[in-house]
KOLSE-148685 format. One record per residue (C-alpha): residue in three letters; x, y, z. Coordinates in steps of 0.2 Angstrom, whole numbers, plus 5000, padded with zeros to 4 digits. Example, Ala and Ser with C-alpha at 12.3 -4.5 7.8 and 13.67 -1.06 7.14 Angstrom:
<recs>
@code:ALA; c1:5062; c2:4978; c3:5039 .
@code:SER; c1:5068; c2:4995; c3:5036 .
</recs>
This chain:
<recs>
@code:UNK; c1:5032; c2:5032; c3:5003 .
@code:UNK; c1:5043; c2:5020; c3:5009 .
@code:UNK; c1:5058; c2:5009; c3:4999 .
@code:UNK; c1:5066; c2:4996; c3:5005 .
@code:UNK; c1:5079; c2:4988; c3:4995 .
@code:UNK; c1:5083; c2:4972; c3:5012 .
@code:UNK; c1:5100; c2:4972; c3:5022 .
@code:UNK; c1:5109; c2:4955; c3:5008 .
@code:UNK; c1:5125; c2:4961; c3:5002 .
@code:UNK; c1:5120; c2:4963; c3:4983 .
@code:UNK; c1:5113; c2:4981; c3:4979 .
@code:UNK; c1:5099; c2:4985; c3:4969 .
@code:UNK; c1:5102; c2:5003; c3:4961 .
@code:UNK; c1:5093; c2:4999; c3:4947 .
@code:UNK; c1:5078; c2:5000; c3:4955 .
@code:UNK; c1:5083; c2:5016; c3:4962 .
@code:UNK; c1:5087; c2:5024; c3:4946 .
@code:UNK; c1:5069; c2:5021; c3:4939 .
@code:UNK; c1:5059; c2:5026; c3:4954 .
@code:UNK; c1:5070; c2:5043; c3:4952 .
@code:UNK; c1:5063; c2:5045; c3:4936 .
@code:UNK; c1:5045; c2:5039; c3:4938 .
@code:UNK; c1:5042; c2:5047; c3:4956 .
@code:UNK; c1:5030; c2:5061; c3:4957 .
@code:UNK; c1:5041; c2:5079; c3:4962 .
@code:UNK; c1:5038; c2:5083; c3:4982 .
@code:UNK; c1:5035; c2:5065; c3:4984 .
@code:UNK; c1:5041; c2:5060; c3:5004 .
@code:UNK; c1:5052; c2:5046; c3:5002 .
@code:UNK; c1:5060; c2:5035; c3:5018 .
@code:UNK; c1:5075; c2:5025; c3:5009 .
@code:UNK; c1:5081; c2:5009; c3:5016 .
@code:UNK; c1:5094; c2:5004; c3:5003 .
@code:UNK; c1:5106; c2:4991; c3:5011 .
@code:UNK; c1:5121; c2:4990; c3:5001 .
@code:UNK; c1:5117; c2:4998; c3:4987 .
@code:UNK; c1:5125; c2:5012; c3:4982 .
@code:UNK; c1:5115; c2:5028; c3:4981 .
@code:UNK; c1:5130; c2:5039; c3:4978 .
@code:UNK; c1:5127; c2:5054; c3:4966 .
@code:UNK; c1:5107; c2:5050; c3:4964 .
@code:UNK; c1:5104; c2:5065; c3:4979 .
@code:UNK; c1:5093; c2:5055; c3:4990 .
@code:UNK; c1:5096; c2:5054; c3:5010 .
@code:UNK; c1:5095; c2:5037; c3:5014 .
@code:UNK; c1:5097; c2:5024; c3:5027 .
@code:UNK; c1:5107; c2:5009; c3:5024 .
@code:UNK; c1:5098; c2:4998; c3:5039 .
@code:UNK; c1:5082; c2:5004; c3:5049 .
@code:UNK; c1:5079; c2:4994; c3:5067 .
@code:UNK; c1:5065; c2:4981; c3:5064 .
@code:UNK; c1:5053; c2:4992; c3:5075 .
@code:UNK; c1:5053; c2:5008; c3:5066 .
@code:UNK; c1:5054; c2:4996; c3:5047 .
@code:UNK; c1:5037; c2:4993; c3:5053 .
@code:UNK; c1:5030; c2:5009; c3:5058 .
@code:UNK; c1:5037; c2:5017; c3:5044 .
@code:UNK; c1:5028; c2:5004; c3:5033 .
@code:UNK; c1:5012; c2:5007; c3:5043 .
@code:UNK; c1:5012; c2:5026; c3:5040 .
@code:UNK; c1:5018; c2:5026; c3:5022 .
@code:UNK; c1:5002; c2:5029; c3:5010 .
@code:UNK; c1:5014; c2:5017; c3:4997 .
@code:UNK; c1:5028; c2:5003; c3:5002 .
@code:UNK; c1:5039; c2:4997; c3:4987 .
@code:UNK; c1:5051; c2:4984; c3:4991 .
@code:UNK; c1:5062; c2:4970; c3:4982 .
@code:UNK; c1:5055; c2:4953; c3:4980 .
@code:UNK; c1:5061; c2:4947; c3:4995 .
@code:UNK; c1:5046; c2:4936; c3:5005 .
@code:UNK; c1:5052; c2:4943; c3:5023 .
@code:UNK; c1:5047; c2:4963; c3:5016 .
@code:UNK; c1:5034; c2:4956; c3:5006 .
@code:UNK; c1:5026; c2:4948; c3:5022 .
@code:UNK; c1:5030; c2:4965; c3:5033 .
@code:UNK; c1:5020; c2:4975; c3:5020 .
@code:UNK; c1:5006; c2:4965; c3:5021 .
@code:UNK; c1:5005; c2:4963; c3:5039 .
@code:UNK; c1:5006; c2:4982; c3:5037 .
@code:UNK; c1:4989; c2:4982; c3:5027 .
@code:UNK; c1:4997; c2:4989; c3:5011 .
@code:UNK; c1:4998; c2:4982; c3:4997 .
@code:UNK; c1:5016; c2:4982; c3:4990 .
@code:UNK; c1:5025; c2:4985; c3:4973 .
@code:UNK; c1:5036; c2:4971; c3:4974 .
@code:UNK; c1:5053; c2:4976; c3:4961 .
@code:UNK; c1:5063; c2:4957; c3:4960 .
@code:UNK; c1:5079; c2:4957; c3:4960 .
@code:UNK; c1:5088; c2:4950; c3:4946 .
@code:UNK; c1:5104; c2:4937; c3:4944 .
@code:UNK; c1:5107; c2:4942; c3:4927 .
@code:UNK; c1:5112; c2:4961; c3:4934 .
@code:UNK; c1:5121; c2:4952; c3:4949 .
@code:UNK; c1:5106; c2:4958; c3:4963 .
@code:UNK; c1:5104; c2:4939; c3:4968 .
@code:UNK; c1:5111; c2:4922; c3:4966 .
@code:UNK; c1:5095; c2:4917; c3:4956 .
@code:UNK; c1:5078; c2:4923; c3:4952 .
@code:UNK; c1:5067; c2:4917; c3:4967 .
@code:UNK; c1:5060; c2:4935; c3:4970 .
@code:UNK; c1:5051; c2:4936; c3:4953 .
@code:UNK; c1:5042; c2:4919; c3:4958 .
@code:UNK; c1:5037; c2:4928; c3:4974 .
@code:UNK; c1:5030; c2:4945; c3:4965 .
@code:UNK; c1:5021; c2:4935; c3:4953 .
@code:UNK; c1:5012; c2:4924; c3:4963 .
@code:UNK; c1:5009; c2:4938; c3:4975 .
@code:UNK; c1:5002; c2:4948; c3:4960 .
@code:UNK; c1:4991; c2:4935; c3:4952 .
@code:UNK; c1:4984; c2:4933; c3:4970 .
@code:UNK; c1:4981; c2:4950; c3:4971 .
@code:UNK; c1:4991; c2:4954; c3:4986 .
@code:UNK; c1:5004; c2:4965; c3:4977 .
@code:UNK; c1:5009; c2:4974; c3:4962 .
@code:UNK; c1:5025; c2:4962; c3:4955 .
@code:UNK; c1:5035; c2:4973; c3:4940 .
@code:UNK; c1:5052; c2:4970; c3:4935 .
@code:UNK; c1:5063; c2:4987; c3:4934 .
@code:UNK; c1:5059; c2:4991; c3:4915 .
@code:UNK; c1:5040; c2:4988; c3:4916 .
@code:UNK; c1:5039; c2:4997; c3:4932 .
@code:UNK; c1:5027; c2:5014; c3:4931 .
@code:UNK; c1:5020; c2:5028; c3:4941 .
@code:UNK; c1:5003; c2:5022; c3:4939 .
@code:UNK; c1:5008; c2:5005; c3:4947 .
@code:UNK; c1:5014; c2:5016; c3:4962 .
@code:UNK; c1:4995; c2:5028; c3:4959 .
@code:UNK; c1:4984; c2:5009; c3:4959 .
@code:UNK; c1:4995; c2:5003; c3:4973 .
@code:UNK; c1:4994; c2:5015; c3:4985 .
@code:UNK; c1:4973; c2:5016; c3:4984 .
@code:UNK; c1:4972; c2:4996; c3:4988 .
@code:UNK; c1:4974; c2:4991; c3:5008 .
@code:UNK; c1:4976; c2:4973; c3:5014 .
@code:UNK; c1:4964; c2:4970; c3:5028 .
@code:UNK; c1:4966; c2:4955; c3:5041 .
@code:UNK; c1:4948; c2:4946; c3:5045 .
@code:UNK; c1:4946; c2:4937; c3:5059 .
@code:UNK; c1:4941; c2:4917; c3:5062 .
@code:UNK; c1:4950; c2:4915; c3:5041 .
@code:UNK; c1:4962; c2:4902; c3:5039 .
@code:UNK; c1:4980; c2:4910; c3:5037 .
@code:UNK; c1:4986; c2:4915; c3:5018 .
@code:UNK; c1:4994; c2:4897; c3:5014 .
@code:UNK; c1:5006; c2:4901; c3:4996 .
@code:UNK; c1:5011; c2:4883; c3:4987 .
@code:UNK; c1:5018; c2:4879; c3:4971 .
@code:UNK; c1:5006; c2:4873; c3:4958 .
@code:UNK; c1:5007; c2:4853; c3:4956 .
</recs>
């Protein structure tokens, strides 16, 4: 499984905290937590993986569960998975607004992700979503995400 919680200077140990108590025991995790603070939850963690290996990790992961953010989003897609996208929130002081629950929820309803928010999050989310792949066809138009008029 790979986390990863984005490199903005606002952490996201909520997020954290509930994956703690919902992963499976012996799961494989790679953590990419950014600046939040993971001390005392007894995980090893990175706070910034180089582009490249974000990537490969993300390609070899059998689950990727990131933040609402649209560049990881994008990166796990690419990847073929199908993410669990966890948005941020500003009330909790993890963004300056609440852009990322726009992005999981449009990406859910298109079927392209599982969007929760932190409470709602379970571990049969994390079982559904790792089963489903995103596959790239050829000769498609690109994925084109608008607002609604």
């Amino acid at each position: 499984m790979f986390v990863t919680l984005g490199t903005i200077t606002y952490g996201f140990r909520r997020l954290v905290e509930r994956l703690l108590e919902i992963l499976p025991p012996g799961c494989e995790v790679i953590w990419q937590v950014g600046s939040t603070d993971v001390s005392g939850l007894g995980i090893e963690s990175q706070k910034n993986i180089p582009s490249d290996a974000h990537r490969e990790e993300m390609r070899r992961a059998d689950l990727v569960i990131a933040h609402g953010g649209i560049g990881s989003a994008l990166a796990a897609l690419e990847a073929g998975k199908c993410p669990v996208l966890v948005p941020r929130e500003s009330r909790h002081g993890e963004h300056v607004d609440d852009h990322q629950r726009q992005i999981a929820a449009r990406l859910d309803g298109l079927g392209l992700a599982t969007g929760r928010s932190v409470p709602r999050l379970t571990a049969e989310d994390l079982e559904l979503a790792a089963r489903q792949v995103v596959m790239q066809r050829d000769g498609l138009p690109p994925l084109r995400i608008a607002a609604a008029a």
